[in-house]
N, C-alpha and C positions, 0 to 999 in steps of 0.2 A: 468789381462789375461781374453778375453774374447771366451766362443766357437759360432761357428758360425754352423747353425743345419739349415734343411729345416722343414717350418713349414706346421707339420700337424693336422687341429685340423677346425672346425666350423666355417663360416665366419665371422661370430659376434666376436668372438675372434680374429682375426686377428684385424677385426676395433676397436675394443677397446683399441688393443696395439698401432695400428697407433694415434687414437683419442690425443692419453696422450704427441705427439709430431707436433709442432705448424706447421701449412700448406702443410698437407700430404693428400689432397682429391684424388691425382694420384697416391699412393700408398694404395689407400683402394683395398679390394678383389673385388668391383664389377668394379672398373675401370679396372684391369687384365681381369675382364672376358668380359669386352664390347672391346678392343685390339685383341682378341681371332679372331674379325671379318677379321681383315685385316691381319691374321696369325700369330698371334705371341702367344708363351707361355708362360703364368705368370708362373712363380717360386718363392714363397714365403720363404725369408730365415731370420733369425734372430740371433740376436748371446744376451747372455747370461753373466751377471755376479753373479755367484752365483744363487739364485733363478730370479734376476729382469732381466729384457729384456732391453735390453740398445740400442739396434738398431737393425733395421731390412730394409729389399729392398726386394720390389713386383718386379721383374727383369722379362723384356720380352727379351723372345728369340726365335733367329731365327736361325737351322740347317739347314746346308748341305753341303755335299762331308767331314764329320768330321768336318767342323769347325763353331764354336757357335759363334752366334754375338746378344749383349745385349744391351738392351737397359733401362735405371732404368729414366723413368720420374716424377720427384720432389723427387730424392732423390738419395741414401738411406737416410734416418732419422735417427739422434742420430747424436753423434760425431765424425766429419770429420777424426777423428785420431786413427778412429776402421777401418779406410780404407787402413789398411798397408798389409805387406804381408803376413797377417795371413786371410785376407779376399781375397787373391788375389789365395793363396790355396784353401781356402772353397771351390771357384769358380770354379774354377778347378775339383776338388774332384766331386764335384753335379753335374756338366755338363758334366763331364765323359770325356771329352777332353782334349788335353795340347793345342788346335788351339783354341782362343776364341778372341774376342775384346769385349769390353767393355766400353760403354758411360753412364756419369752420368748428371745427371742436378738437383744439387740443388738447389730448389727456398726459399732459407732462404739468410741474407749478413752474410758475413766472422765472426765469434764468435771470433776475434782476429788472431791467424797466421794459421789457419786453409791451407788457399792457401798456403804459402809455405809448409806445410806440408805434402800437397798432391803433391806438387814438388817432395819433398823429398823421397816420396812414390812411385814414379815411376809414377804416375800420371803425362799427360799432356795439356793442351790448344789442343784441335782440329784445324787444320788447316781451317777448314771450318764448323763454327756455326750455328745449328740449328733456333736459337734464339737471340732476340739482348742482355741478360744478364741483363734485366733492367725487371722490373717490376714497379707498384704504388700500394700503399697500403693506406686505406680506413680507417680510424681509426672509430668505427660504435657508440664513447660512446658519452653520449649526446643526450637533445632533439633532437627535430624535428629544433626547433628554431635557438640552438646553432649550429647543424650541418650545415644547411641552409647559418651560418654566417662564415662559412667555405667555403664556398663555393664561387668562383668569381662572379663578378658582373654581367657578359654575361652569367654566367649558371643560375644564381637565375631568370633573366628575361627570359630567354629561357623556363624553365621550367613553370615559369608564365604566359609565353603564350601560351604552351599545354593546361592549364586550359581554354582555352575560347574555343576550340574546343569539349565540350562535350563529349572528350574518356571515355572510358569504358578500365578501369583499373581493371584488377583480378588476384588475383592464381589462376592458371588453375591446379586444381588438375586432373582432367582426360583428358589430351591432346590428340588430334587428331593428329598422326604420321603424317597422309596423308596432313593436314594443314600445317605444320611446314616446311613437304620437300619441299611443294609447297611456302615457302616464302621464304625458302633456297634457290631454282632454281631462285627466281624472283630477290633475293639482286647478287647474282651470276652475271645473266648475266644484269643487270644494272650497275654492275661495274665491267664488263669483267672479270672477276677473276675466279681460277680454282673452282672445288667442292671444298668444304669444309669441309664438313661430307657427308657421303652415306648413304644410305637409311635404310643400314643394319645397320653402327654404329650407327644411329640418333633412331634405333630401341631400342639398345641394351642397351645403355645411360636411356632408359627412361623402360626398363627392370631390368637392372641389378644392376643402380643404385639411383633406384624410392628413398628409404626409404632417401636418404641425396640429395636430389635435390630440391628446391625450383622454382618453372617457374612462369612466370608473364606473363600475355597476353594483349596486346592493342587493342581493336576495336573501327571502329567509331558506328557514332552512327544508322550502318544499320548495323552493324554487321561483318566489311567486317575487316580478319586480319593483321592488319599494321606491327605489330614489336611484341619481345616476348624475354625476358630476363630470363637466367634461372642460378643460384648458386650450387656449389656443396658443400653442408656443411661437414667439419671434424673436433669433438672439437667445439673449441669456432671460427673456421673462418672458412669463407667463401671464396669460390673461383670463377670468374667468367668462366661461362663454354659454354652458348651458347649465342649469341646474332647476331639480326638479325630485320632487315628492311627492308619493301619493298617500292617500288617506292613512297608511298606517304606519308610514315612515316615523311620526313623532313619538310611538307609544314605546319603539323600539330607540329612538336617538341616530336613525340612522344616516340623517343628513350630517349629524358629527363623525363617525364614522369614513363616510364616503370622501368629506372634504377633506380628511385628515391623511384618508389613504393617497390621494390626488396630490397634496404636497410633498406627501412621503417620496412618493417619483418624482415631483421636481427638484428636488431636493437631491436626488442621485442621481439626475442627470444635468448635476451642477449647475442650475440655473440659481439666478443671486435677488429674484425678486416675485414677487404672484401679485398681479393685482386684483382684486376683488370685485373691479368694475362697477361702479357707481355705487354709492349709499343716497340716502335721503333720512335723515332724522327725524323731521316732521314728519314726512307722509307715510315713511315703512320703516316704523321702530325696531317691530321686530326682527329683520333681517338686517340694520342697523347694530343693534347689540348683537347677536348672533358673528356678524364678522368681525366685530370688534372684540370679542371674547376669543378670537384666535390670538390677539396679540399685535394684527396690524394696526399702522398708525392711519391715521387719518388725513387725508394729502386732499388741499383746493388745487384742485388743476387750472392753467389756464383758460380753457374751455371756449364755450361756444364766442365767436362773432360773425357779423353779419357785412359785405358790405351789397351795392347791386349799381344799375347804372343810373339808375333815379330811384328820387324818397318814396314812390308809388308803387314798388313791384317788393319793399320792403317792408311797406305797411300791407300787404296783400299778403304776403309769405306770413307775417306773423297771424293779419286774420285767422289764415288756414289752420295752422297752430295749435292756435285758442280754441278752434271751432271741434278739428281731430277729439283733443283733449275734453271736453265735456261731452 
């Protein structure tokens, strides 16, 4: 039996509890508070066996006309089978409402029957996914040498040919916001694609969650910014969180480069995994093979479910979905 309590207490506390459960950087307290920008409210809630913390969900939500709708990205954490209806009252209870939906996206794969038992749970598959369910994962142990040999043959010479261009590879520990948006605007409309991040999130990211972010920056050699790769670290792994090229980053190979420098330091500050954050084969091959030529394997996460307090506010959330998406 476990209870399930809203947590309130320091935010180093909160990450310390997230830390101790394997690829939760979207469940730290500062990713809730950089969410905040695009209106949504972290709710920290945890549940309890005895003195230890067994699972917890940084839950965004979004109110109005009475009815709450949630959203928990890369989690909850802990075991899929703390997700019964004893957390579907909590929910209830803290959010003051009997009207709520609620969407999860676990980015761990199945610990065994976990998915049917979030069947069983009243839990279900969304009509219309946010994400394709897939991820790669980055195994970081091992030289330089050995990983290198992990790696395909078209990424090892890719990468060996940013070497003759003279880049200018660094952590960028004090990053120029106004730089970064301007390379975001420039990879945007060279490949027709919506915003990606806003000026306000890409602020609040490198605000809120400076102390677990790693960023690398690529310049030629006048100085001028190419590409720029940045990790969210939680625990022992790594997550990738921003990444970005502009028009001439290809001709130089410099997005091989940057991401190689970026493992290099997780790599020495002995973290045991990177994840790549999401692939989609079908719809973005190119950056499909690209991280797959690092050497990661290819991981189905458990991933998104949905459940809410009737079939109407579920068919409504996936409308919206659908509707975002085209």
């Amino acid at each position: 039996m476990v209870n399930w309590e809203k947590f309130q207490g320091p935010s180093f506390v909160w990450d310390d509890y997230v830390s101790g459960f394997p690829g939760g950087f979207y469940q730290t307290y500062g990713w809730g508070e950089v969410r905040r920008v695009a209106g949504w409210l972290p709710m920290r809630i945890l549940a309890r066996r005895g003195a230890k913390v067994v699972a917890l969900a940084n839950i965004l939500v979004k109110q109005k006309f009475g009815v709450a709708v949630c959203w928990i990205p890369g989690g909850p954490l802990g075991d899929a089978e703390l997700l019964n209806s004893e957390f579907r009252k909590a929910l209830r209870f803290l959010l003051g409402t009997s009207f709520f939906y609620c969407r999860i996206n676990i980015l761990r794969s199945d610990n065994g029957n976990e998915a049917s038992f979030l069947y069983d749970a009243g839990w279900r598959r969304p009509q219309t996914a946010m994400t394709s369910g897939l991820t790669m994962i980055y195994p970081l142990m091992g030289n330089e040498g050995e990983r290198l040999g992990r790696a395909s043959v078209n990424w090892r010479h890719n990468l060996k040919r940013s070497k003759r261009h003279d880049l200018v590879i660094e952590h960028w520990k004090n990053p120029d916001i106004d730089a970064i948006i301007a390379l975001y605007r420039e990879m945007e409309s060279l490949k027709s694609i919506p915003i990606q991040l806003s000026s306000e999130e890409l602020k609040a990211i490198l605000e809120h969650c400076e102390k677990q972010v790693i960023l690398y920056r690529c310049q030629d050699v006048d100085g001028r910014l190419l590409a720029i790769r940045a990790a969210g670290v939680c625990g022992l792994s790594a997550m990738d969180l921003l990444a970005v090229a502009g028009k001439d980053a290809r001709k130089v190979y410099a997005s091989y480069a940057t991401l190689w420098a970026l493992l290099d330091h997780c790599n020495m500050l002995g973290l045991y995994e990177y994840d790549l954050s999401g692939v989609d084969p079908a719809g973005n091959k190119g950056v499909f093979d690209f991280k797959l030529g690092t050497g990661a394997s290819v991981t189905r996460c458990l991933g998104e479910w949905e459940m809410s307090s009737f079939f109407g506010l579920r068919y409504a959330f996936n409308w919206l979905v659908r509707r975002k998406a085209q």
